[in-house]
HTML snippet that shows the backbone in 3Dmol.js (N, CA, C, O; Angstrom):
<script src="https://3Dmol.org/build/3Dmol-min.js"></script>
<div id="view" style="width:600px;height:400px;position:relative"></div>
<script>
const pdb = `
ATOM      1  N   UNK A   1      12.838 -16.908 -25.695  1.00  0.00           N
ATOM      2  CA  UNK A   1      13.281 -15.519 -25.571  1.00  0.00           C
ATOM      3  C   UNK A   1      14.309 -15.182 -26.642  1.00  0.00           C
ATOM      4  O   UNK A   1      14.290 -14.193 -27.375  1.00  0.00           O
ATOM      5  N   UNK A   2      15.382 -16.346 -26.611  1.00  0.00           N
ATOM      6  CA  UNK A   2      16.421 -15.565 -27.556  1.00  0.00           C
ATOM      7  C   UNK A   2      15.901 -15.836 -29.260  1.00  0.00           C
ATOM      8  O   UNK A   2      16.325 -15.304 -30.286  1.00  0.00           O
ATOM      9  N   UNK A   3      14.699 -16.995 -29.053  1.00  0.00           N
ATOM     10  CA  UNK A   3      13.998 -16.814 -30.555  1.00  0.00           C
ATOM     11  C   UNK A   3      13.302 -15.235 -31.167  1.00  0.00           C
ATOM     12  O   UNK A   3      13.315 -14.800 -32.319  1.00  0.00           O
ATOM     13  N   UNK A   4      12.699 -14.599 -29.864  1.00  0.00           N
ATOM     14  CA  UNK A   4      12.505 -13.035 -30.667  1.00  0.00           C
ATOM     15  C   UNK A   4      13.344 -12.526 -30.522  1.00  0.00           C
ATOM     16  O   UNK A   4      12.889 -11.407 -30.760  1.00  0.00           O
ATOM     17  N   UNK A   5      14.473 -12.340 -30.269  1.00  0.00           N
ATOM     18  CA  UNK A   5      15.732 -11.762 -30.590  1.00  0.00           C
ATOM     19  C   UNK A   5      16.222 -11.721 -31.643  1.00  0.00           C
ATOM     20  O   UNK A   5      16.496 -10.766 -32.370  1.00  0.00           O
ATOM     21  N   UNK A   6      16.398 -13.194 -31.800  1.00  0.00           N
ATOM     22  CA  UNK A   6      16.944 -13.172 -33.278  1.00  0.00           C
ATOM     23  C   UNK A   6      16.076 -12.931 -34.514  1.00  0.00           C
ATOM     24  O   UNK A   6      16.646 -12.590 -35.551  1.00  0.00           O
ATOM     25  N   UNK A   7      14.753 -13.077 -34.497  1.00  0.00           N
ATOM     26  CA  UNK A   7      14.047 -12.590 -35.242  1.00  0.00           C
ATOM     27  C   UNK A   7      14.028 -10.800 -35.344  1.00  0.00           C
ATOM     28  O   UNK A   7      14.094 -10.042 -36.311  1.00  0.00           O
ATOM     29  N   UNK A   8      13.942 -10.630 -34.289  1.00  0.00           N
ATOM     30  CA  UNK A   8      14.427  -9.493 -34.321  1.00  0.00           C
ATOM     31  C   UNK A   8      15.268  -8.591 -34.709  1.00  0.00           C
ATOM     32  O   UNK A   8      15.103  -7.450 -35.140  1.00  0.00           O
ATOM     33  N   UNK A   9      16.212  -9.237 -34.508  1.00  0.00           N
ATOM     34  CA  UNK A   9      17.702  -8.967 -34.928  1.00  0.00           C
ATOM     35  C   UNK A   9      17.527  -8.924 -36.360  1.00  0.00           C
ATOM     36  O   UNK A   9      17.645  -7.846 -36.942  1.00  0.00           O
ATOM     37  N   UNK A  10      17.218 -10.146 -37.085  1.00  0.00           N
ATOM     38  CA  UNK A  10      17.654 -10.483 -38.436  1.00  0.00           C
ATOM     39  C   UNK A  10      16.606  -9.342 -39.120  1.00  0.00           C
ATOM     40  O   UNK A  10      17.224  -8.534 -39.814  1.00  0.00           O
ATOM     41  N   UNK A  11      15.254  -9.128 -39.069  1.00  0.00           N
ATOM     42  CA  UNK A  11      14.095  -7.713 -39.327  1.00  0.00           C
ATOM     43  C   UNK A  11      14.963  -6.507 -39.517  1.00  0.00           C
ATOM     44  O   UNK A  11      14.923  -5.865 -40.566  1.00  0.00           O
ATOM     45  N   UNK A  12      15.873  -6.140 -38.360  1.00  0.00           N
ATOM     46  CA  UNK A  12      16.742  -5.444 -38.450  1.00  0.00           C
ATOM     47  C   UNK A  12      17.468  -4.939 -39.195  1.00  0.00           C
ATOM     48  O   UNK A  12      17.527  -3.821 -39.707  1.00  0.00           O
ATOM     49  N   UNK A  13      18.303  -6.219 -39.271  1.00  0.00           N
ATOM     50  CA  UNK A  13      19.911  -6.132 -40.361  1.00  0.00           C
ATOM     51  C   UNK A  13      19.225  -5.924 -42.004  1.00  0.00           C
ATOM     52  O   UNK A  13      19.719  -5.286 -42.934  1.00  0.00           O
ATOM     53  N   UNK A  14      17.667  -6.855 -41.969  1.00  0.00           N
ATOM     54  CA  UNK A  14      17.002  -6.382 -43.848  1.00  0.00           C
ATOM     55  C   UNK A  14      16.724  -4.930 -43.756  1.00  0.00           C
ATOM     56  O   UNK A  14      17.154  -4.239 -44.678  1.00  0.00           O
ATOM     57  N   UNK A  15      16.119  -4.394 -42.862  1.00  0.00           N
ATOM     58  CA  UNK A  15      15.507  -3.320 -42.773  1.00  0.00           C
ATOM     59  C   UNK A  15      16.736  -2.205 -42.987  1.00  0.00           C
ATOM     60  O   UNK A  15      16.700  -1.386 -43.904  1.00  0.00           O
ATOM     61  N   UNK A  16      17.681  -2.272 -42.150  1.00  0.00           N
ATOM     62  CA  UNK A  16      18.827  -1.621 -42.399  1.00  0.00           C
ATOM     63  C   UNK A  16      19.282  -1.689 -43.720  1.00  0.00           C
ATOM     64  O   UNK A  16      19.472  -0.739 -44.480  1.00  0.00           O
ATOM     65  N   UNK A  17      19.417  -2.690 -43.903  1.00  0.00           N
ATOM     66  CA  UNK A  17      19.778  -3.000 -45.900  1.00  0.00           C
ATOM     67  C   UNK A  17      19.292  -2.487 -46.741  1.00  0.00           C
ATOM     68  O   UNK A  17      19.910  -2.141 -47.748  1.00  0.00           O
ATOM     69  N   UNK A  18      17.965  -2.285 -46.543  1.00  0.00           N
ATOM     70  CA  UNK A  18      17.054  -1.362 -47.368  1.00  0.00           C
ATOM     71  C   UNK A  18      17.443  -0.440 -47.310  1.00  0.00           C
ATOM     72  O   UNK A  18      17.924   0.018 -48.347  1.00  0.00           O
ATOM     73  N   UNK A  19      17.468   0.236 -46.296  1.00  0.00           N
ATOM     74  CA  UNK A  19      17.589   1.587 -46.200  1.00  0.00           C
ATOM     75  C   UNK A  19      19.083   1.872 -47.121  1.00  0.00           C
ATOM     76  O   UNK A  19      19.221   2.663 -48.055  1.00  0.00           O
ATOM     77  N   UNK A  20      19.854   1.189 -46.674  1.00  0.00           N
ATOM     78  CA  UNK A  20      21.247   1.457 -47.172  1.00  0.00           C
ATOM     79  C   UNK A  20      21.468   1.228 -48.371  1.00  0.00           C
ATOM     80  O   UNK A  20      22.566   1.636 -48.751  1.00  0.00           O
ATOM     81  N   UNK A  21      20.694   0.605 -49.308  1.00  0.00           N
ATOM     82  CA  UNK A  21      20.414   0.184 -50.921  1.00  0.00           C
ATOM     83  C   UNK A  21      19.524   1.066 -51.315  1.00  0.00           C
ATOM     84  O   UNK A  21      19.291   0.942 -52.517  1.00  0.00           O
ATOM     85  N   UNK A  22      18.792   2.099 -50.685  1.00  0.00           N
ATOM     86  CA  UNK A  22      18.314   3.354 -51.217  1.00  0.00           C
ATOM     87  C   UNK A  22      18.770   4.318 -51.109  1.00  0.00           C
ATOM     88  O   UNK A  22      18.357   5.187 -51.877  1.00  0.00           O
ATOM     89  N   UNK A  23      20.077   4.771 -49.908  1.00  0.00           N
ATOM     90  CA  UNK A  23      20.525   5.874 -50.252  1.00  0.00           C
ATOM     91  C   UNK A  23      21.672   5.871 -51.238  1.00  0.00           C
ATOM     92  O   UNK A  23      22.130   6.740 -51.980  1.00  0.00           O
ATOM     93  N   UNK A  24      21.993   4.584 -50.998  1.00  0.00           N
ATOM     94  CA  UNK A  24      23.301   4.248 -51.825  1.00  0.00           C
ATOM     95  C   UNK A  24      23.055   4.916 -53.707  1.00  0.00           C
ATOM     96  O   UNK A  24      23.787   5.543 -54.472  1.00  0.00           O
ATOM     97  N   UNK A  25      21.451   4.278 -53.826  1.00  0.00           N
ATOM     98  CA  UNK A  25      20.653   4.378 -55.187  1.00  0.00           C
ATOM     99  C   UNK A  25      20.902   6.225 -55.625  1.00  0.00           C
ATOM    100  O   UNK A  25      21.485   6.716 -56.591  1.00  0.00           O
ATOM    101  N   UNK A  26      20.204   6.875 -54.488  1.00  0.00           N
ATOM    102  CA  UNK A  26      20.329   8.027 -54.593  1.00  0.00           C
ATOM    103  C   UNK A  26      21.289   8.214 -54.311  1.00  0.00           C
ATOM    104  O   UNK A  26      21.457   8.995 -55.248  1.00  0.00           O
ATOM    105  N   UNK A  27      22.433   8.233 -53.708  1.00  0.00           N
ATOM    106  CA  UNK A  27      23.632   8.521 -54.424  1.00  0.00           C
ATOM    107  C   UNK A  27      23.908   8.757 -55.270  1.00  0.00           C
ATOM    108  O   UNK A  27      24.190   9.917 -55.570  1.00  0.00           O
ATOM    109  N   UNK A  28      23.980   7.461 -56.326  1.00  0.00           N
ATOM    110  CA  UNK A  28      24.479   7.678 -57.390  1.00  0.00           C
ATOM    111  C   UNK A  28      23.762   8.433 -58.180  1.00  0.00           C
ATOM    112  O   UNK A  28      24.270   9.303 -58.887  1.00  0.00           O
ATOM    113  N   UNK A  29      22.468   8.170 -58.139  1.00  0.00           N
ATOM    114  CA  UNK A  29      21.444   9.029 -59.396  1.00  0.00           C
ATOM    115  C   UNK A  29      21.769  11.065 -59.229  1.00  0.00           C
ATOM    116  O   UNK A  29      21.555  11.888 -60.119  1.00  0.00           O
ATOM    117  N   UNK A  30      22.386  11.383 -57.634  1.00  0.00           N
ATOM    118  CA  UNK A  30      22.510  12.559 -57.341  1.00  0.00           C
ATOM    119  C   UNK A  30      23.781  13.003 -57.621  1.00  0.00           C
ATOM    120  O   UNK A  30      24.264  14.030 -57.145  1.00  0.00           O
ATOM    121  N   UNK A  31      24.335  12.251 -58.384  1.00  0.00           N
ATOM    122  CA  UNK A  31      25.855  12.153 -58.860  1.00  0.00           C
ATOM    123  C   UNK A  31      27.031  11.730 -57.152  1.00  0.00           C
ATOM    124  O   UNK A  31      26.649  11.864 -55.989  1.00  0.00           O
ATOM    125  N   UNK A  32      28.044  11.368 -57.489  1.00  0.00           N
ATOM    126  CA  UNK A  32      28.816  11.232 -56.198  1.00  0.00           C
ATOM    127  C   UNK A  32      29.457  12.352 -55.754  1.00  0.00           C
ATOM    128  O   UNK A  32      29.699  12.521 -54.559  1.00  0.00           O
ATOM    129  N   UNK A  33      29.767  13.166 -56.644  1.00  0.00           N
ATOM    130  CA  UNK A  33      30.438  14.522 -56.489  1.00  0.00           C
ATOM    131  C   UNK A  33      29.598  15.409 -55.383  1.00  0.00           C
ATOM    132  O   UNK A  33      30.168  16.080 -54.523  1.00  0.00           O
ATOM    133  N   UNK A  34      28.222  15.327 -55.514  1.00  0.00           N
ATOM    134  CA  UNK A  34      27.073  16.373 -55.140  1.00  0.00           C
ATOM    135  C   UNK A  34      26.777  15.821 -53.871  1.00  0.00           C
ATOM    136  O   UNK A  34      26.424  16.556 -52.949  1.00  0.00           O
ATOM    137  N   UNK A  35      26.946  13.961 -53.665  1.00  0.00           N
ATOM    138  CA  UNK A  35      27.091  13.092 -52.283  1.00  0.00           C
ATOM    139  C   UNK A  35      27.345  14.351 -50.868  1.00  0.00           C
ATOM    140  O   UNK A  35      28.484  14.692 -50.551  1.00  0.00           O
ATOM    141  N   UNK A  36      26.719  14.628 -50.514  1.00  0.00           N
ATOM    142  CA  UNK A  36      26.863  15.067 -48.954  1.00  0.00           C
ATOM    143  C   UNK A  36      27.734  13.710 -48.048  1.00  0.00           C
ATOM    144  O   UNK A  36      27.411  12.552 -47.781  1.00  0.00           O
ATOM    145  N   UNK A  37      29.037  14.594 -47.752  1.00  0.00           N
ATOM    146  CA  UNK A  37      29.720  13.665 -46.621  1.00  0.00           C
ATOM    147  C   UNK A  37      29.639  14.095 -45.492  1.00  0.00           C
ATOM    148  O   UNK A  37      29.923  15.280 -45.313  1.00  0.00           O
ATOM    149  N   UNK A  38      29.176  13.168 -44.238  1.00  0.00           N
ATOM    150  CA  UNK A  38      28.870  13.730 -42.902  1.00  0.00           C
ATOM    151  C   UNK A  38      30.157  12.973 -41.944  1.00  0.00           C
ATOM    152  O   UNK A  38      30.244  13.201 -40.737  1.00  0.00           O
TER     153      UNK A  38
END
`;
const viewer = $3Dmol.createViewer("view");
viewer.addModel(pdb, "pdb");
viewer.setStyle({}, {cartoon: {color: "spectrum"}});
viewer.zoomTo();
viewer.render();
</script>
């Protein structure tokens, strides 16, 4: 049980990473100034 968890888990934390290494990307390419802060 706690083996698909942690598989789980860890799918997660890359998947999240991705995401967060592409907006980060567009960020910068959208300048930081123009960055929408929420």
């Amino acid at each position: 049980m706690w083996d698909i968890i942690s598989i789980v888990a860890i799918f997660a934390v890359l998947y999240l990473g991705r995401e967060l290494k592409i907006a980060v990307a567009t960020a910068r390419a959208s300048g930081w100034n123009n960055f929408p802060h929420s």
